[in-house]
Structures are given as structure tokens and as C-alpha cells.
Biopython code that builds the backbone (N, CA, C, O; Angstrom):
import numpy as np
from Bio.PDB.StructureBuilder import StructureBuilder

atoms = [
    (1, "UNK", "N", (208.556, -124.368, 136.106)),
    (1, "UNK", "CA", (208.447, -122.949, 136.420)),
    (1, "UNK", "C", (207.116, -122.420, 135.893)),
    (1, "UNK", "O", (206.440, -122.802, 134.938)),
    (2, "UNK", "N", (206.942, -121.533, 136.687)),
    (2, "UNK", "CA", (205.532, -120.838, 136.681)),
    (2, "UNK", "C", (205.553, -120.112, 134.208)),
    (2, "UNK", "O", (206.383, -119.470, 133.564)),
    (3, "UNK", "N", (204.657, -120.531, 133.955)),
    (3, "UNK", "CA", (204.428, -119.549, 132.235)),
    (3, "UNK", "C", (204.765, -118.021, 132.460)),
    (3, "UNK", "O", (205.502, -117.348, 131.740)),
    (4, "UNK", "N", (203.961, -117.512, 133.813)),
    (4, "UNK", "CA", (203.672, -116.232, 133.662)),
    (4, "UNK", "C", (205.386, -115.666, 133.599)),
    (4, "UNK", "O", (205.800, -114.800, 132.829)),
    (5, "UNK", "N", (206.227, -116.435, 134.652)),
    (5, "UNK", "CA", (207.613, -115.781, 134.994)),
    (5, "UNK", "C", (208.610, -116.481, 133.936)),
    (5, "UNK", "O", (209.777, -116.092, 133.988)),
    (6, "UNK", "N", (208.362, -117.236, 133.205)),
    (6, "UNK", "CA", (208.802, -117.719, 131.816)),
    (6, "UNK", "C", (209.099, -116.678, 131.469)),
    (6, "UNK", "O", (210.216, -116.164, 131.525)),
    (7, "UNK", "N", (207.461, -115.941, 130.792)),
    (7, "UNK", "CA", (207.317, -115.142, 129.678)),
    (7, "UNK", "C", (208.060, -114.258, 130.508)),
    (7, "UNK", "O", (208.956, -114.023, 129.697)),
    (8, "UNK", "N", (208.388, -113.547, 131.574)),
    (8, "UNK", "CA", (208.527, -111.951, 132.034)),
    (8, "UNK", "C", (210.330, -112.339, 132.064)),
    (8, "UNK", "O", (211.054, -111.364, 131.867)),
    (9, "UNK", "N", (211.266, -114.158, 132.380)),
    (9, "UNK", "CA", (212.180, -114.185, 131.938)),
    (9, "UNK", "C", (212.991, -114.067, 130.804)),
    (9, "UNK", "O", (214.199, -113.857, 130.699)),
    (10, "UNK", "N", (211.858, -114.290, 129.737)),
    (10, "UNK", "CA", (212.347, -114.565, 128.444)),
    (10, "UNK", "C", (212.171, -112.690, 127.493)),
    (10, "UNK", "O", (212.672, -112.512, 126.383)),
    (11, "UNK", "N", (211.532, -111.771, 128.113)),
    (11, "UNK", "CA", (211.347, -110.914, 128.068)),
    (11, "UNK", "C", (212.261, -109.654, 128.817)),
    (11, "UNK", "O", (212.445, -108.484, 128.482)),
    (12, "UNK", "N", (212.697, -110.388, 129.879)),
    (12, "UNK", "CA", (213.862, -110.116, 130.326)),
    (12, "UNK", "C", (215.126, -110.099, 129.698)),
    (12, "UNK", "O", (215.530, -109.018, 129.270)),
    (13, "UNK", "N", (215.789, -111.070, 129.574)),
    (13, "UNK", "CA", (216.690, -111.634, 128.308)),
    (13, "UNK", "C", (216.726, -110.821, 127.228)),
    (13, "UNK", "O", (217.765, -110.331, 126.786)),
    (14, "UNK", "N", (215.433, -110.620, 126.694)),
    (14, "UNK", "CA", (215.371, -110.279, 125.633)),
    (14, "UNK", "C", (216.030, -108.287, 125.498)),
    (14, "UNK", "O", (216.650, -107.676, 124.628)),
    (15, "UNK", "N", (215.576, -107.980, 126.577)),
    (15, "UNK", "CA", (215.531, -106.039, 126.952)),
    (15, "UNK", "C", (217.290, -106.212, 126.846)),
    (15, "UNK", "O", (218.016, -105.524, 126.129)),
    (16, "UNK", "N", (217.750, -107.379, 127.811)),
    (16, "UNK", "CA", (219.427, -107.241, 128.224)),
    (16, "UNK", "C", (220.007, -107.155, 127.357)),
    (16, "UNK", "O", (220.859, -106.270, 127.274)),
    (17, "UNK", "N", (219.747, -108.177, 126.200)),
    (17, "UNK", "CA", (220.349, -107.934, 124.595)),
    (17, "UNK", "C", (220.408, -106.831, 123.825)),
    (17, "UNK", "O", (221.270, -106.535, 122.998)),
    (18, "UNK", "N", (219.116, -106.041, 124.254)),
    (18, "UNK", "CA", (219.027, -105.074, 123.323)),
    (18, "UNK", "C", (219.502, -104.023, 124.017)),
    (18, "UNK", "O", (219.846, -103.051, 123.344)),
    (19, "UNK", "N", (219.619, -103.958, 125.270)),
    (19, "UNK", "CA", (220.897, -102.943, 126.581)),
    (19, "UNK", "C", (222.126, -103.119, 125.664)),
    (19, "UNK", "O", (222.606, -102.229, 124.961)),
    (20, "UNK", "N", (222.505, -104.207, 125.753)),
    (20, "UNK", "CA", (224.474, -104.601, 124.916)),
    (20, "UNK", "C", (224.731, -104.320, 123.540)),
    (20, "UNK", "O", (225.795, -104.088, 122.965)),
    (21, "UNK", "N", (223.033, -104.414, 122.930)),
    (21, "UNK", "CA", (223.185, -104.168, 121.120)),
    (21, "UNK", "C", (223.571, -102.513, 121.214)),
    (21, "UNK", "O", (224.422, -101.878, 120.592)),
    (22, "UNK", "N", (222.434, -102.004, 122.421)),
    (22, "UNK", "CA", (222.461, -100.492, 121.997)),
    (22, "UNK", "C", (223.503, -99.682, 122.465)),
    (22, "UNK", "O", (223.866, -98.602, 121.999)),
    (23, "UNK", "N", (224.088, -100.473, 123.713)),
    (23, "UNK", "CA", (225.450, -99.702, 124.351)),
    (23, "UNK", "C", (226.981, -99.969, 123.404)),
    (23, "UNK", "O", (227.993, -99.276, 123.513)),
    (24, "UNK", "N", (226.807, -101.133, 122.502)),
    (24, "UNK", "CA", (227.687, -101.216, 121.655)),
    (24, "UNK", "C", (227.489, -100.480, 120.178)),
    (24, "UNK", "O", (228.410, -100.273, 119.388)),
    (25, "UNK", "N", (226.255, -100.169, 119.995)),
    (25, "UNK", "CA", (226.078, -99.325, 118.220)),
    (25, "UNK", "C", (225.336, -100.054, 117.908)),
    (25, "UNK", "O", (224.466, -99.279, 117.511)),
    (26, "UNK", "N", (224.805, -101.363, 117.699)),
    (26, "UNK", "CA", (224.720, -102.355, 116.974)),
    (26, "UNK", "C", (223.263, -102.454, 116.423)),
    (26, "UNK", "O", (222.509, -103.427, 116.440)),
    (27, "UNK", "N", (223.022, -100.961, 115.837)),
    (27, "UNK", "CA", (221.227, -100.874, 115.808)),
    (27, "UNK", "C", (221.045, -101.449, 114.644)),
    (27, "UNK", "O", (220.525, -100.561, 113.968)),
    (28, "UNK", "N", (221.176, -102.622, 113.825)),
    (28, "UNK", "CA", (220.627, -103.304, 113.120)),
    (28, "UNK", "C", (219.843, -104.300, 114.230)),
    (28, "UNK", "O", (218.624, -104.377, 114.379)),
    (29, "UNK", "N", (220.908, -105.061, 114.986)),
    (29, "UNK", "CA", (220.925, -106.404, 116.274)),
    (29, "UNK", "C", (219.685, -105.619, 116.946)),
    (29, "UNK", "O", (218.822, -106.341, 117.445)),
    (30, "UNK", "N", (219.499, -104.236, 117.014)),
    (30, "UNK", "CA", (218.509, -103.794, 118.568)),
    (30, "UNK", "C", (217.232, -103.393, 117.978)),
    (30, "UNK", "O", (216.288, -102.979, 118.650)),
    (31, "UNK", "N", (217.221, -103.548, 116.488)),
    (31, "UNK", "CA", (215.926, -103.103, 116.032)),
    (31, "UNK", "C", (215.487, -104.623, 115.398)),
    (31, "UNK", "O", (214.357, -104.755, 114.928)),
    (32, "UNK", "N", (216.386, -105.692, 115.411)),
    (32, "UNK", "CA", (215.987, -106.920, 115.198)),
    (32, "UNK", "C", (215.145, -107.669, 116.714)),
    (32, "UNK", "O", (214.074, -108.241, 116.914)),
    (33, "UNK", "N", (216.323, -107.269, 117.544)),
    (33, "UNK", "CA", (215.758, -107.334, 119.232)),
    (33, "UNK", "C", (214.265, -106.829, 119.321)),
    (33, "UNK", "O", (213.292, -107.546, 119.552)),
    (34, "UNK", "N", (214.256, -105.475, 119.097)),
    (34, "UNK", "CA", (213.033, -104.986, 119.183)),
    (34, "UNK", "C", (211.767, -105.471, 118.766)),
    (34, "UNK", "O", (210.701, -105.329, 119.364)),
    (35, "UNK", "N", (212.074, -106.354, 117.143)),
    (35, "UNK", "CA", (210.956, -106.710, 117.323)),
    (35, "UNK", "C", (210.342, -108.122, 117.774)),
    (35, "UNK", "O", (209.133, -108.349, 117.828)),
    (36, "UNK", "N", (211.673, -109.319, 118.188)),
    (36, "UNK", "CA", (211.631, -110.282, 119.117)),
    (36, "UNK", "C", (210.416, -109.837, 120.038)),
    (36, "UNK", "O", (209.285, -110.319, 120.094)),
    (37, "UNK", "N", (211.153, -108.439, 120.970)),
    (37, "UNK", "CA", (210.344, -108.286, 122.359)),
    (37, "UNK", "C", (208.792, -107.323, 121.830)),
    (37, "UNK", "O", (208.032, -106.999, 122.743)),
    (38, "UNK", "N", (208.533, -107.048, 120.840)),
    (38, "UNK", "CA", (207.223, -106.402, 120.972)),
    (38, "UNK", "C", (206.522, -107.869, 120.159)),
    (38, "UNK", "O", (205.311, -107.740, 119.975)),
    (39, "UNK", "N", (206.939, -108.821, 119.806)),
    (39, "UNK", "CA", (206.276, -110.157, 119.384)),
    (39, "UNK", "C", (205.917, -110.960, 120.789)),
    (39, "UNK", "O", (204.933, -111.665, 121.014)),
    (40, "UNK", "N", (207.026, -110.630, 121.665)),
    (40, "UNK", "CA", (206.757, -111.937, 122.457)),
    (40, "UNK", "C", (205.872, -110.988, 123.673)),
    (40, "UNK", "O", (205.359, -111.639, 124.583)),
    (41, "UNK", "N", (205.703, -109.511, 123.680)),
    (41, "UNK", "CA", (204.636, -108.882, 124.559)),
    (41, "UNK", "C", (203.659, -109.202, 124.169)),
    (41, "UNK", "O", (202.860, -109.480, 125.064)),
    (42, "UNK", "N", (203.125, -109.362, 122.694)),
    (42, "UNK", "CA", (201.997, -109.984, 122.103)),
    (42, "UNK", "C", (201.001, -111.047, 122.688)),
    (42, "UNK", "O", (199.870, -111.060, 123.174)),
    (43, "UNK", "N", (202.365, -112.249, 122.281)),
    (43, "UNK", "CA", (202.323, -113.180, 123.283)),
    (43, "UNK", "C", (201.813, -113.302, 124.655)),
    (43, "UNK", "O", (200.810, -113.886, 125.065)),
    (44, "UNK", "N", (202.858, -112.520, 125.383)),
    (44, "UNK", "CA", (201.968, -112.433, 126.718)),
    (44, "UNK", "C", (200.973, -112.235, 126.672)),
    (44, "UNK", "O", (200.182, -113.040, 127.164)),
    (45, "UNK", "N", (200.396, -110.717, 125.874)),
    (45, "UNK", "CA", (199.052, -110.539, 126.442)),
    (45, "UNK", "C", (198.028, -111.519, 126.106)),
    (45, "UNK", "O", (197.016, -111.604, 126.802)),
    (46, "UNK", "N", (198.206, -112.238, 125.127)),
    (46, "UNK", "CA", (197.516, -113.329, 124.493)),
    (46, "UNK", "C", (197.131, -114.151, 125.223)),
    (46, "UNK", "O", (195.952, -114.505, 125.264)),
    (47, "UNK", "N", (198.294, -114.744, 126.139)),
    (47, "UNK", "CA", (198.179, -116.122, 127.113)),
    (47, "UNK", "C", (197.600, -115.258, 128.683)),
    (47, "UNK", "O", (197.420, -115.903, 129.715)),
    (48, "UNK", "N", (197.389, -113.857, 128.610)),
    (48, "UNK", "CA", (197.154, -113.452, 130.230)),
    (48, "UNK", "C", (195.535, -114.062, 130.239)),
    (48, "UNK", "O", (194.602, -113.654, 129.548)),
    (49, "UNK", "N", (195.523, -114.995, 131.090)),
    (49, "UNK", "CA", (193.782, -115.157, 131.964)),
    (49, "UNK", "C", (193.773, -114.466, 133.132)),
    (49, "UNK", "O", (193.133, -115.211, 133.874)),
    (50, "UNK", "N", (194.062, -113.570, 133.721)),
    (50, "UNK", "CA", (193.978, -112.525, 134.662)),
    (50, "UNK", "C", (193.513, -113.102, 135.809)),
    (50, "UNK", "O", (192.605, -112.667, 136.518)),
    (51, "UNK", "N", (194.286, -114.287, 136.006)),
    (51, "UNK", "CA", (195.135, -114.872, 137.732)),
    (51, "UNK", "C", (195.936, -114.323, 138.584)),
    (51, "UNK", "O", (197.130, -114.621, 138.540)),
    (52, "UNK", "N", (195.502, -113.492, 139.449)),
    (52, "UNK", "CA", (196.441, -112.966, 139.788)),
    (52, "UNK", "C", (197.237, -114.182, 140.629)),
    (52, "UNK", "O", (196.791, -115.177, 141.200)),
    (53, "UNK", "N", (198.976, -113.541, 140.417)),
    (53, "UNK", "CA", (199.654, -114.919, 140.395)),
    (53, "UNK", "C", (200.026, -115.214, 142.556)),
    (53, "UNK", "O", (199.377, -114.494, 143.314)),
    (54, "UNK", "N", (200.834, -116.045, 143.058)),
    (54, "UNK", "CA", (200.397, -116.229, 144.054)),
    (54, "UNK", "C", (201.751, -115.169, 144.728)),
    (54, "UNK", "O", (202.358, -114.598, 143.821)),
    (55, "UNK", "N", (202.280, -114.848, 146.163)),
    (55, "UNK", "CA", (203.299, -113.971, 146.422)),
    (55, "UNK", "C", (204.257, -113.744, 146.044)),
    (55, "UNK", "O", (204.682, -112.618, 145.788)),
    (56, "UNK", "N", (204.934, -114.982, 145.896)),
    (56, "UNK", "CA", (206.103, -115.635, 145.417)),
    (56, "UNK", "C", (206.406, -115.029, 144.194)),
    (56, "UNK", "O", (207.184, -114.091, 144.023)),
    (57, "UNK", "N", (205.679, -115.680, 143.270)),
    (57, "UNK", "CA", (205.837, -114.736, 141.716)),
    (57, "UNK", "C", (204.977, -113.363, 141.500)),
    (57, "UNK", "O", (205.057, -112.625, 140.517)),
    (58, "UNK", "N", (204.345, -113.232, 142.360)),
    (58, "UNK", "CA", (204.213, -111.461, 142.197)),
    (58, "UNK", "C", (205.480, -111.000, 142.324)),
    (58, "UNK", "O", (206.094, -110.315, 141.506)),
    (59, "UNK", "N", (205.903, -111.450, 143.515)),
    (59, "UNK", "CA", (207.249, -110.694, 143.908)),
    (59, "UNK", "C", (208.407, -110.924, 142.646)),
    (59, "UNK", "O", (209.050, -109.996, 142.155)),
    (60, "UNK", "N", (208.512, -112.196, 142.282)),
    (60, "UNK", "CA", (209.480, -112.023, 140.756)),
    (60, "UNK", "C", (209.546, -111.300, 139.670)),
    (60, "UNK", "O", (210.498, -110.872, 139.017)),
    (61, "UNK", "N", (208.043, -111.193, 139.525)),
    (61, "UNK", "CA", (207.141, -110.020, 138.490)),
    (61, "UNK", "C", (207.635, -108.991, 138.860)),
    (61, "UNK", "O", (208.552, -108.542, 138.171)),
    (62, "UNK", "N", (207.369, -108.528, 139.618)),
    (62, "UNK", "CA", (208.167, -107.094, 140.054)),
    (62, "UNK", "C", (209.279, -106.814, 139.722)),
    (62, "UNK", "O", (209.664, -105.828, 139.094)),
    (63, "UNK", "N", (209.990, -107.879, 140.224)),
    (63, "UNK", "CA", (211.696, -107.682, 139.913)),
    (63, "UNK", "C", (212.257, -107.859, 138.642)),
    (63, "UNK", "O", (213.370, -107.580, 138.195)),
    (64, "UNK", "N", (210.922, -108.557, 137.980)),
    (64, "UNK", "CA", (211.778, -108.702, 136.256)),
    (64, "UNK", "C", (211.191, -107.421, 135.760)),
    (64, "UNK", "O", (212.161, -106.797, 135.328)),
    (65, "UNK", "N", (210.171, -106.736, 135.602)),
    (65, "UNK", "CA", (209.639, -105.758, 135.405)),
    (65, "UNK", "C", (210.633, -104.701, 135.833)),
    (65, "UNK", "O", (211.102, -104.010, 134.929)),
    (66, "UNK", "N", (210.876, -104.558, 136.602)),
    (66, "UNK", "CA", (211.683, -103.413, 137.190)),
    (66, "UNK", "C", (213.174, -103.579, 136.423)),
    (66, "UNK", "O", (213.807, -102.556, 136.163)),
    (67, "UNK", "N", (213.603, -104.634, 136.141)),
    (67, "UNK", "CA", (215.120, -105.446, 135.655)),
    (67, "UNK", "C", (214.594, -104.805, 133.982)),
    (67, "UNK", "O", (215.462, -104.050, 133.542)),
    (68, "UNK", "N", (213.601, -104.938, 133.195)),
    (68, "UNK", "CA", (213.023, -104.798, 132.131)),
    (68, "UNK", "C", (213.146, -102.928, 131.890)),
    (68, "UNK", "O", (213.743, -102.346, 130.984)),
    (69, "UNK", "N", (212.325, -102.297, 133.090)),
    (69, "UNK", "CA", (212.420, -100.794, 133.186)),
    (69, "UNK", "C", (214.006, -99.768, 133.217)),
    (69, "UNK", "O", (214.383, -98.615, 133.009)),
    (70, "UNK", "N", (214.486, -100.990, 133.589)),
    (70, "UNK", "CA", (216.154, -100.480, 133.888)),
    (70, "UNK", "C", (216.989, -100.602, 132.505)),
    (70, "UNK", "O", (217.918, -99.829, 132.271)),
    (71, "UNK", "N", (216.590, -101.643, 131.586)),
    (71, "UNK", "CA", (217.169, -101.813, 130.565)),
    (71, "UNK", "C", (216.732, -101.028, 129.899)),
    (71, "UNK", "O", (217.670, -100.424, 129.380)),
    (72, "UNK", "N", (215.378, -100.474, 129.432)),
    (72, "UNK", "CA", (214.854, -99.464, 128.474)),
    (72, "UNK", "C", (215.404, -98.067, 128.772)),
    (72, "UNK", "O", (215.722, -97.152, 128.012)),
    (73, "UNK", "N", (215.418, -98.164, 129.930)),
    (73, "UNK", "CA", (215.989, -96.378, 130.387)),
    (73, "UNK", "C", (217.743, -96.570, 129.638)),
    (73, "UNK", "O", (218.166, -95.886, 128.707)),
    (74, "UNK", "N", (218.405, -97.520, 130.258)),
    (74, "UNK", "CA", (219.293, -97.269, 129.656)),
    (74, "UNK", "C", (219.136, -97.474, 127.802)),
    (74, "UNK", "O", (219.762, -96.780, 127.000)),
    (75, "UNK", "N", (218.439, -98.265, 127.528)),
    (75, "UNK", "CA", (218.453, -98.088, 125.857)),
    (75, "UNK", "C", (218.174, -97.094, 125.818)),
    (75, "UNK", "O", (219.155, -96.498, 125.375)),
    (76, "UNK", "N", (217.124, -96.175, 126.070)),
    (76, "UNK", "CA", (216.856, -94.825, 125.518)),
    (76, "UNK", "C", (218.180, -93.871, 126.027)),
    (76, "UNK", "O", (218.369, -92.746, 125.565)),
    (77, "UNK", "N", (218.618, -94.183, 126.536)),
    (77, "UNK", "CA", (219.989, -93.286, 127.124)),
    (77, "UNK", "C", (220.949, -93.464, 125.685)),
    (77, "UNK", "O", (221.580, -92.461, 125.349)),
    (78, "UNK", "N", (221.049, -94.426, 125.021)),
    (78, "UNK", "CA", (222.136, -94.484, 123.893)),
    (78, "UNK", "C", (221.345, -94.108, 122.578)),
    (78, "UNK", "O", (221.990, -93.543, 121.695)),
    (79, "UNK", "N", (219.903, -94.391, 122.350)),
    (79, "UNK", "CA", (219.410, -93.982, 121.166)),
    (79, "UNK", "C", (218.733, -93.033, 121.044)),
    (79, "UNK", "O", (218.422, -92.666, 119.911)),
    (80, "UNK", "N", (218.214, -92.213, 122.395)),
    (80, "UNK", "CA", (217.954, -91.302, 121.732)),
    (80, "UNK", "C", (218.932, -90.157, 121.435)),
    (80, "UNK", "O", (218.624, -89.628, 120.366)),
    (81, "UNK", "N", (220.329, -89.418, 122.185)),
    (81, "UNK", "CA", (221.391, -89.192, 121.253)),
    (81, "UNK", "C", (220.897, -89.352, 119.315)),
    (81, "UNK", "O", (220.535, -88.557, 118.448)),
    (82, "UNK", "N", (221.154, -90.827, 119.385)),
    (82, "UNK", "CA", (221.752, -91.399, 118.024)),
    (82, "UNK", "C", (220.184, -90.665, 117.045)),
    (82, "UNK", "O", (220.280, -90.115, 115.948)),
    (83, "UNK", "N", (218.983, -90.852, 117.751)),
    (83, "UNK", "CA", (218.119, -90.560, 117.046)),
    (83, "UNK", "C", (218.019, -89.235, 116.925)),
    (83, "UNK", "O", (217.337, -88.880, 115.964)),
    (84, "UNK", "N", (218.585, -88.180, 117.746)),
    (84, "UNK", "CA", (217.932, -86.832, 117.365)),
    (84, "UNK", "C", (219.462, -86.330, 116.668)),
    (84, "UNK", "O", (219.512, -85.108, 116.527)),
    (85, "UNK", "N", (220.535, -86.975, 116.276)),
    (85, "UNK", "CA", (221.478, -87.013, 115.429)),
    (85, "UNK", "C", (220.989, -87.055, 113.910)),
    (85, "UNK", "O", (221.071, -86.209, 113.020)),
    (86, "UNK", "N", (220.479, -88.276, 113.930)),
    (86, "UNK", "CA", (219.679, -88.675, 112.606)),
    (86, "UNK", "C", (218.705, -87.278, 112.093)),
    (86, "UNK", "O", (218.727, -86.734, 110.989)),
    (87, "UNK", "N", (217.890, -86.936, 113.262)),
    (87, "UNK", "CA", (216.835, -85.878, 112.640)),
    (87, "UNK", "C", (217.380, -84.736, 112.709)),
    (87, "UNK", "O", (216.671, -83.749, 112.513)),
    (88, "UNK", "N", (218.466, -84.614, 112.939)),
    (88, "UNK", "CA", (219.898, -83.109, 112.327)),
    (88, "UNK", "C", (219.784, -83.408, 111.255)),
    (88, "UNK", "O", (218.947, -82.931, 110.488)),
    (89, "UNK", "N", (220.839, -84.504, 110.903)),
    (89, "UNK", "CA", (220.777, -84.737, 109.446)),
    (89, "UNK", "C", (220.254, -85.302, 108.520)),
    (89, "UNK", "O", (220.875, -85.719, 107.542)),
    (90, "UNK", "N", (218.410, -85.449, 108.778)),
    (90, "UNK", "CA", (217.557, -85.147, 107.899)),
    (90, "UNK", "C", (217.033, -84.134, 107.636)),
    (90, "UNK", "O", (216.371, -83.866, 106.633)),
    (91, "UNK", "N", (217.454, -83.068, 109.093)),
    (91, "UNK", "CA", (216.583, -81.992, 108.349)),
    (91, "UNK", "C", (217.849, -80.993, 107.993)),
    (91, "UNK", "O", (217.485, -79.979, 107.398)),
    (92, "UNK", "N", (218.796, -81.055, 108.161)),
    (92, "UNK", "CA", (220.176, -80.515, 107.026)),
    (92, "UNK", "C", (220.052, -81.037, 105.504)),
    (92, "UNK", "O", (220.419, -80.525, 104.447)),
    (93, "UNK", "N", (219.408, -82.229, 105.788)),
    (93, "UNK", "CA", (219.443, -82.897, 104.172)),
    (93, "UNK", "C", (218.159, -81.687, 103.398)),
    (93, "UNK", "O", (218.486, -80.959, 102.461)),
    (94, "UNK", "N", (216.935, -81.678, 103.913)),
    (94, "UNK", "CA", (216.013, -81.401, 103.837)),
    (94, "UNK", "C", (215.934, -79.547, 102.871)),
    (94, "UNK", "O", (215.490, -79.167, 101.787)),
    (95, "UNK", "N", (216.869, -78.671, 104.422)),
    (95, "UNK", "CA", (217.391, -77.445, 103.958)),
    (95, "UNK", "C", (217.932, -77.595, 102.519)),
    (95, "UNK", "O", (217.263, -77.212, 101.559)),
    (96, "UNK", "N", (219.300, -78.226, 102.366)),
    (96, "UNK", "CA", (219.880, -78.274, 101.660)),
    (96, "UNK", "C", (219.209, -78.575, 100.015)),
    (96, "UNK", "O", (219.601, -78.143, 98.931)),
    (97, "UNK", "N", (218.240, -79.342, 100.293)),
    (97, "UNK", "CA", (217.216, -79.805, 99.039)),
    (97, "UNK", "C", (216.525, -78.551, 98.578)),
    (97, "UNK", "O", (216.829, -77.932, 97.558)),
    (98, "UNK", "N", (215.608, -78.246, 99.386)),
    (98, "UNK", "CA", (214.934, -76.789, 99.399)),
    (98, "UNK", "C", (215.976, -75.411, 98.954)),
    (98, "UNK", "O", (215.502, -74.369, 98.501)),
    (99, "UNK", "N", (217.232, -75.599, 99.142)),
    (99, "UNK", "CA", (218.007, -74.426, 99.438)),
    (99, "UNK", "C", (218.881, -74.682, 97.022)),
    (99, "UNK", "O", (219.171, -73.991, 96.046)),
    (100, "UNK", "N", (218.854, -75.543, 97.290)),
    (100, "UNK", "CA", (219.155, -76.736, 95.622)),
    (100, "UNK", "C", (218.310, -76.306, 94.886)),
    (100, "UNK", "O", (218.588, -75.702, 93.850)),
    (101, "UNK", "N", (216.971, -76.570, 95.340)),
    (101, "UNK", "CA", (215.621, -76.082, 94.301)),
    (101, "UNK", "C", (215.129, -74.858, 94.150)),
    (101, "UNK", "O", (214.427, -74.564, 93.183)),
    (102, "UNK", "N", (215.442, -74.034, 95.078)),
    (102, "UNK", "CA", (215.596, -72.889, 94.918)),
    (102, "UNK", "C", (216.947, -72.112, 94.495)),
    (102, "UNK", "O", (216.764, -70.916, 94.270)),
    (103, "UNK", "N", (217.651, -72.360, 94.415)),
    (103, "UNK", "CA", (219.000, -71.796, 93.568)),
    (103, "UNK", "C", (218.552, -71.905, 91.698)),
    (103, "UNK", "O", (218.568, -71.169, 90.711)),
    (104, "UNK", "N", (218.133, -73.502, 92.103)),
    (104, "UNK", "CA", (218.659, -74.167, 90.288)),
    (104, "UNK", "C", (217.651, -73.696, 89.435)),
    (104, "UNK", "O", (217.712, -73.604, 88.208)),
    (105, "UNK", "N", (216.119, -73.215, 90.652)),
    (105, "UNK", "CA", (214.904, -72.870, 90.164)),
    (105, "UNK", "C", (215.011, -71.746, 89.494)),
    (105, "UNK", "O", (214.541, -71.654, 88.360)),
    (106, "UNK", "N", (215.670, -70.687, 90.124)),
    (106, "UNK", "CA", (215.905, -69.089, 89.629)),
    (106, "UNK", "C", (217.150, -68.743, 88.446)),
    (106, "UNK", "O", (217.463, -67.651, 87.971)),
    (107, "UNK", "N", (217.792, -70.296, 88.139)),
    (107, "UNK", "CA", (218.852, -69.757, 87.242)),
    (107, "UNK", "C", (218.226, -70.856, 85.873)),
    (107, "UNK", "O", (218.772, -70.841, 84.770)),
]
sb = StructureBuilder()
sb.init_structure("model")
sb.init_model(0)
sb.init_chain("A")
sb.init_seg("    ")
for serial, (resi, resn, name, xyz) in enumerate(atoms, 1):
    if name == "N":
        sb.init_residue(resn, " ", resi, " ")
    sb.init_atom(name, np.array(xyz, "f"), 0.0, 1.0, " ", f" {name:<3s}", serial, name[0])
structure = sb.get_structure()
């Protein structure tokens, strides 16, 4: 098999895992995922000699790319929720600190 559609399979794979880590909770597994797939984009760009490849695997390229675009939309569909949860309750933590230091400050 062609390297180029290797890498865009194995990069593939990689997004789907982190689709199932993030649709199940499992953000230890999807931030471990995460950094699998921003290592092995590395990679790619490393090995690109800018061939463009012949129809056949353009056309696969596309479809893993697009298979890749579909998984991120849905990851961002479950984390960001979870993330602007988190920045509630940092910045409740935050109030609450400020709101502490100013009480304990004046007595």
C-alpha cells in the first residue's frame, strides 16, 4: 500500500478512537489519543516530498480526510460542552477565592 494512505489510515484510526474515547467520557484515553495523532501529523509532514499522489489515492485522501473531519466535529461536539463546564467551575472557583480574600481581608 501506497505510505501516503498508510499515514492518512493510521491517522484515521487514530481520530475513530478518540470519537469512542470522547463519546464515552474517557478524557484521560482522548487526551492520550490526542497526542498519538498530533505525533503522527508530525510525521506526516516530515515524510511529505510533495508528489502529488496519482487518482486513485487522491481520491482515498479525500475520503480519509473527510472520515478524519467527521470525527473531530463530532469530538468537539462532546468536549466542548465538557470544556466550557470546566471554565464555569474555574471561574466559580476563582469568584469564590476573591470573594474568601476579601471577607477574611476586612475581618
Amino acid at each position: 500500500m501506497n505510505l501516503l494512505i498508510e499515514n492518512y489510515e493510521l491517522l484515521s484510526s487514530i481520530t475513530a478512537q478518540m470519537r469512542v474515547a470522547a463519546t464515552d467520557g474517557q478524557w484521560d484515553k482522548l487526551v492520550e489519543l490526542e497526542k498519538q495523532c498530533s505525533q503522527h501529523v508530525a510525521i506526516m509532514k516530515a515524510q511529505d516530498i510533495g508528489i502529488p499522489p496519482n487518482e486513485s489515492t487522491r481520491l482515498r485522501k479525500v475520503a480519509l480526510i473527510r472520515k478524519i473531519l467527521e470525527d473531530d466535529a463530532e469530538i468537539r461536539n462532546h468536549t466542548e460542552p465538557w470544556v466550557e463546564q470546566l471554565q464555569h467551575i474555574i471561574h466559580s472557583t476563582g469568584q469564590e477565592r476573591r470573594l474568601q480574600q476579601t471577607y477574611f481581608n476586612e475581618y
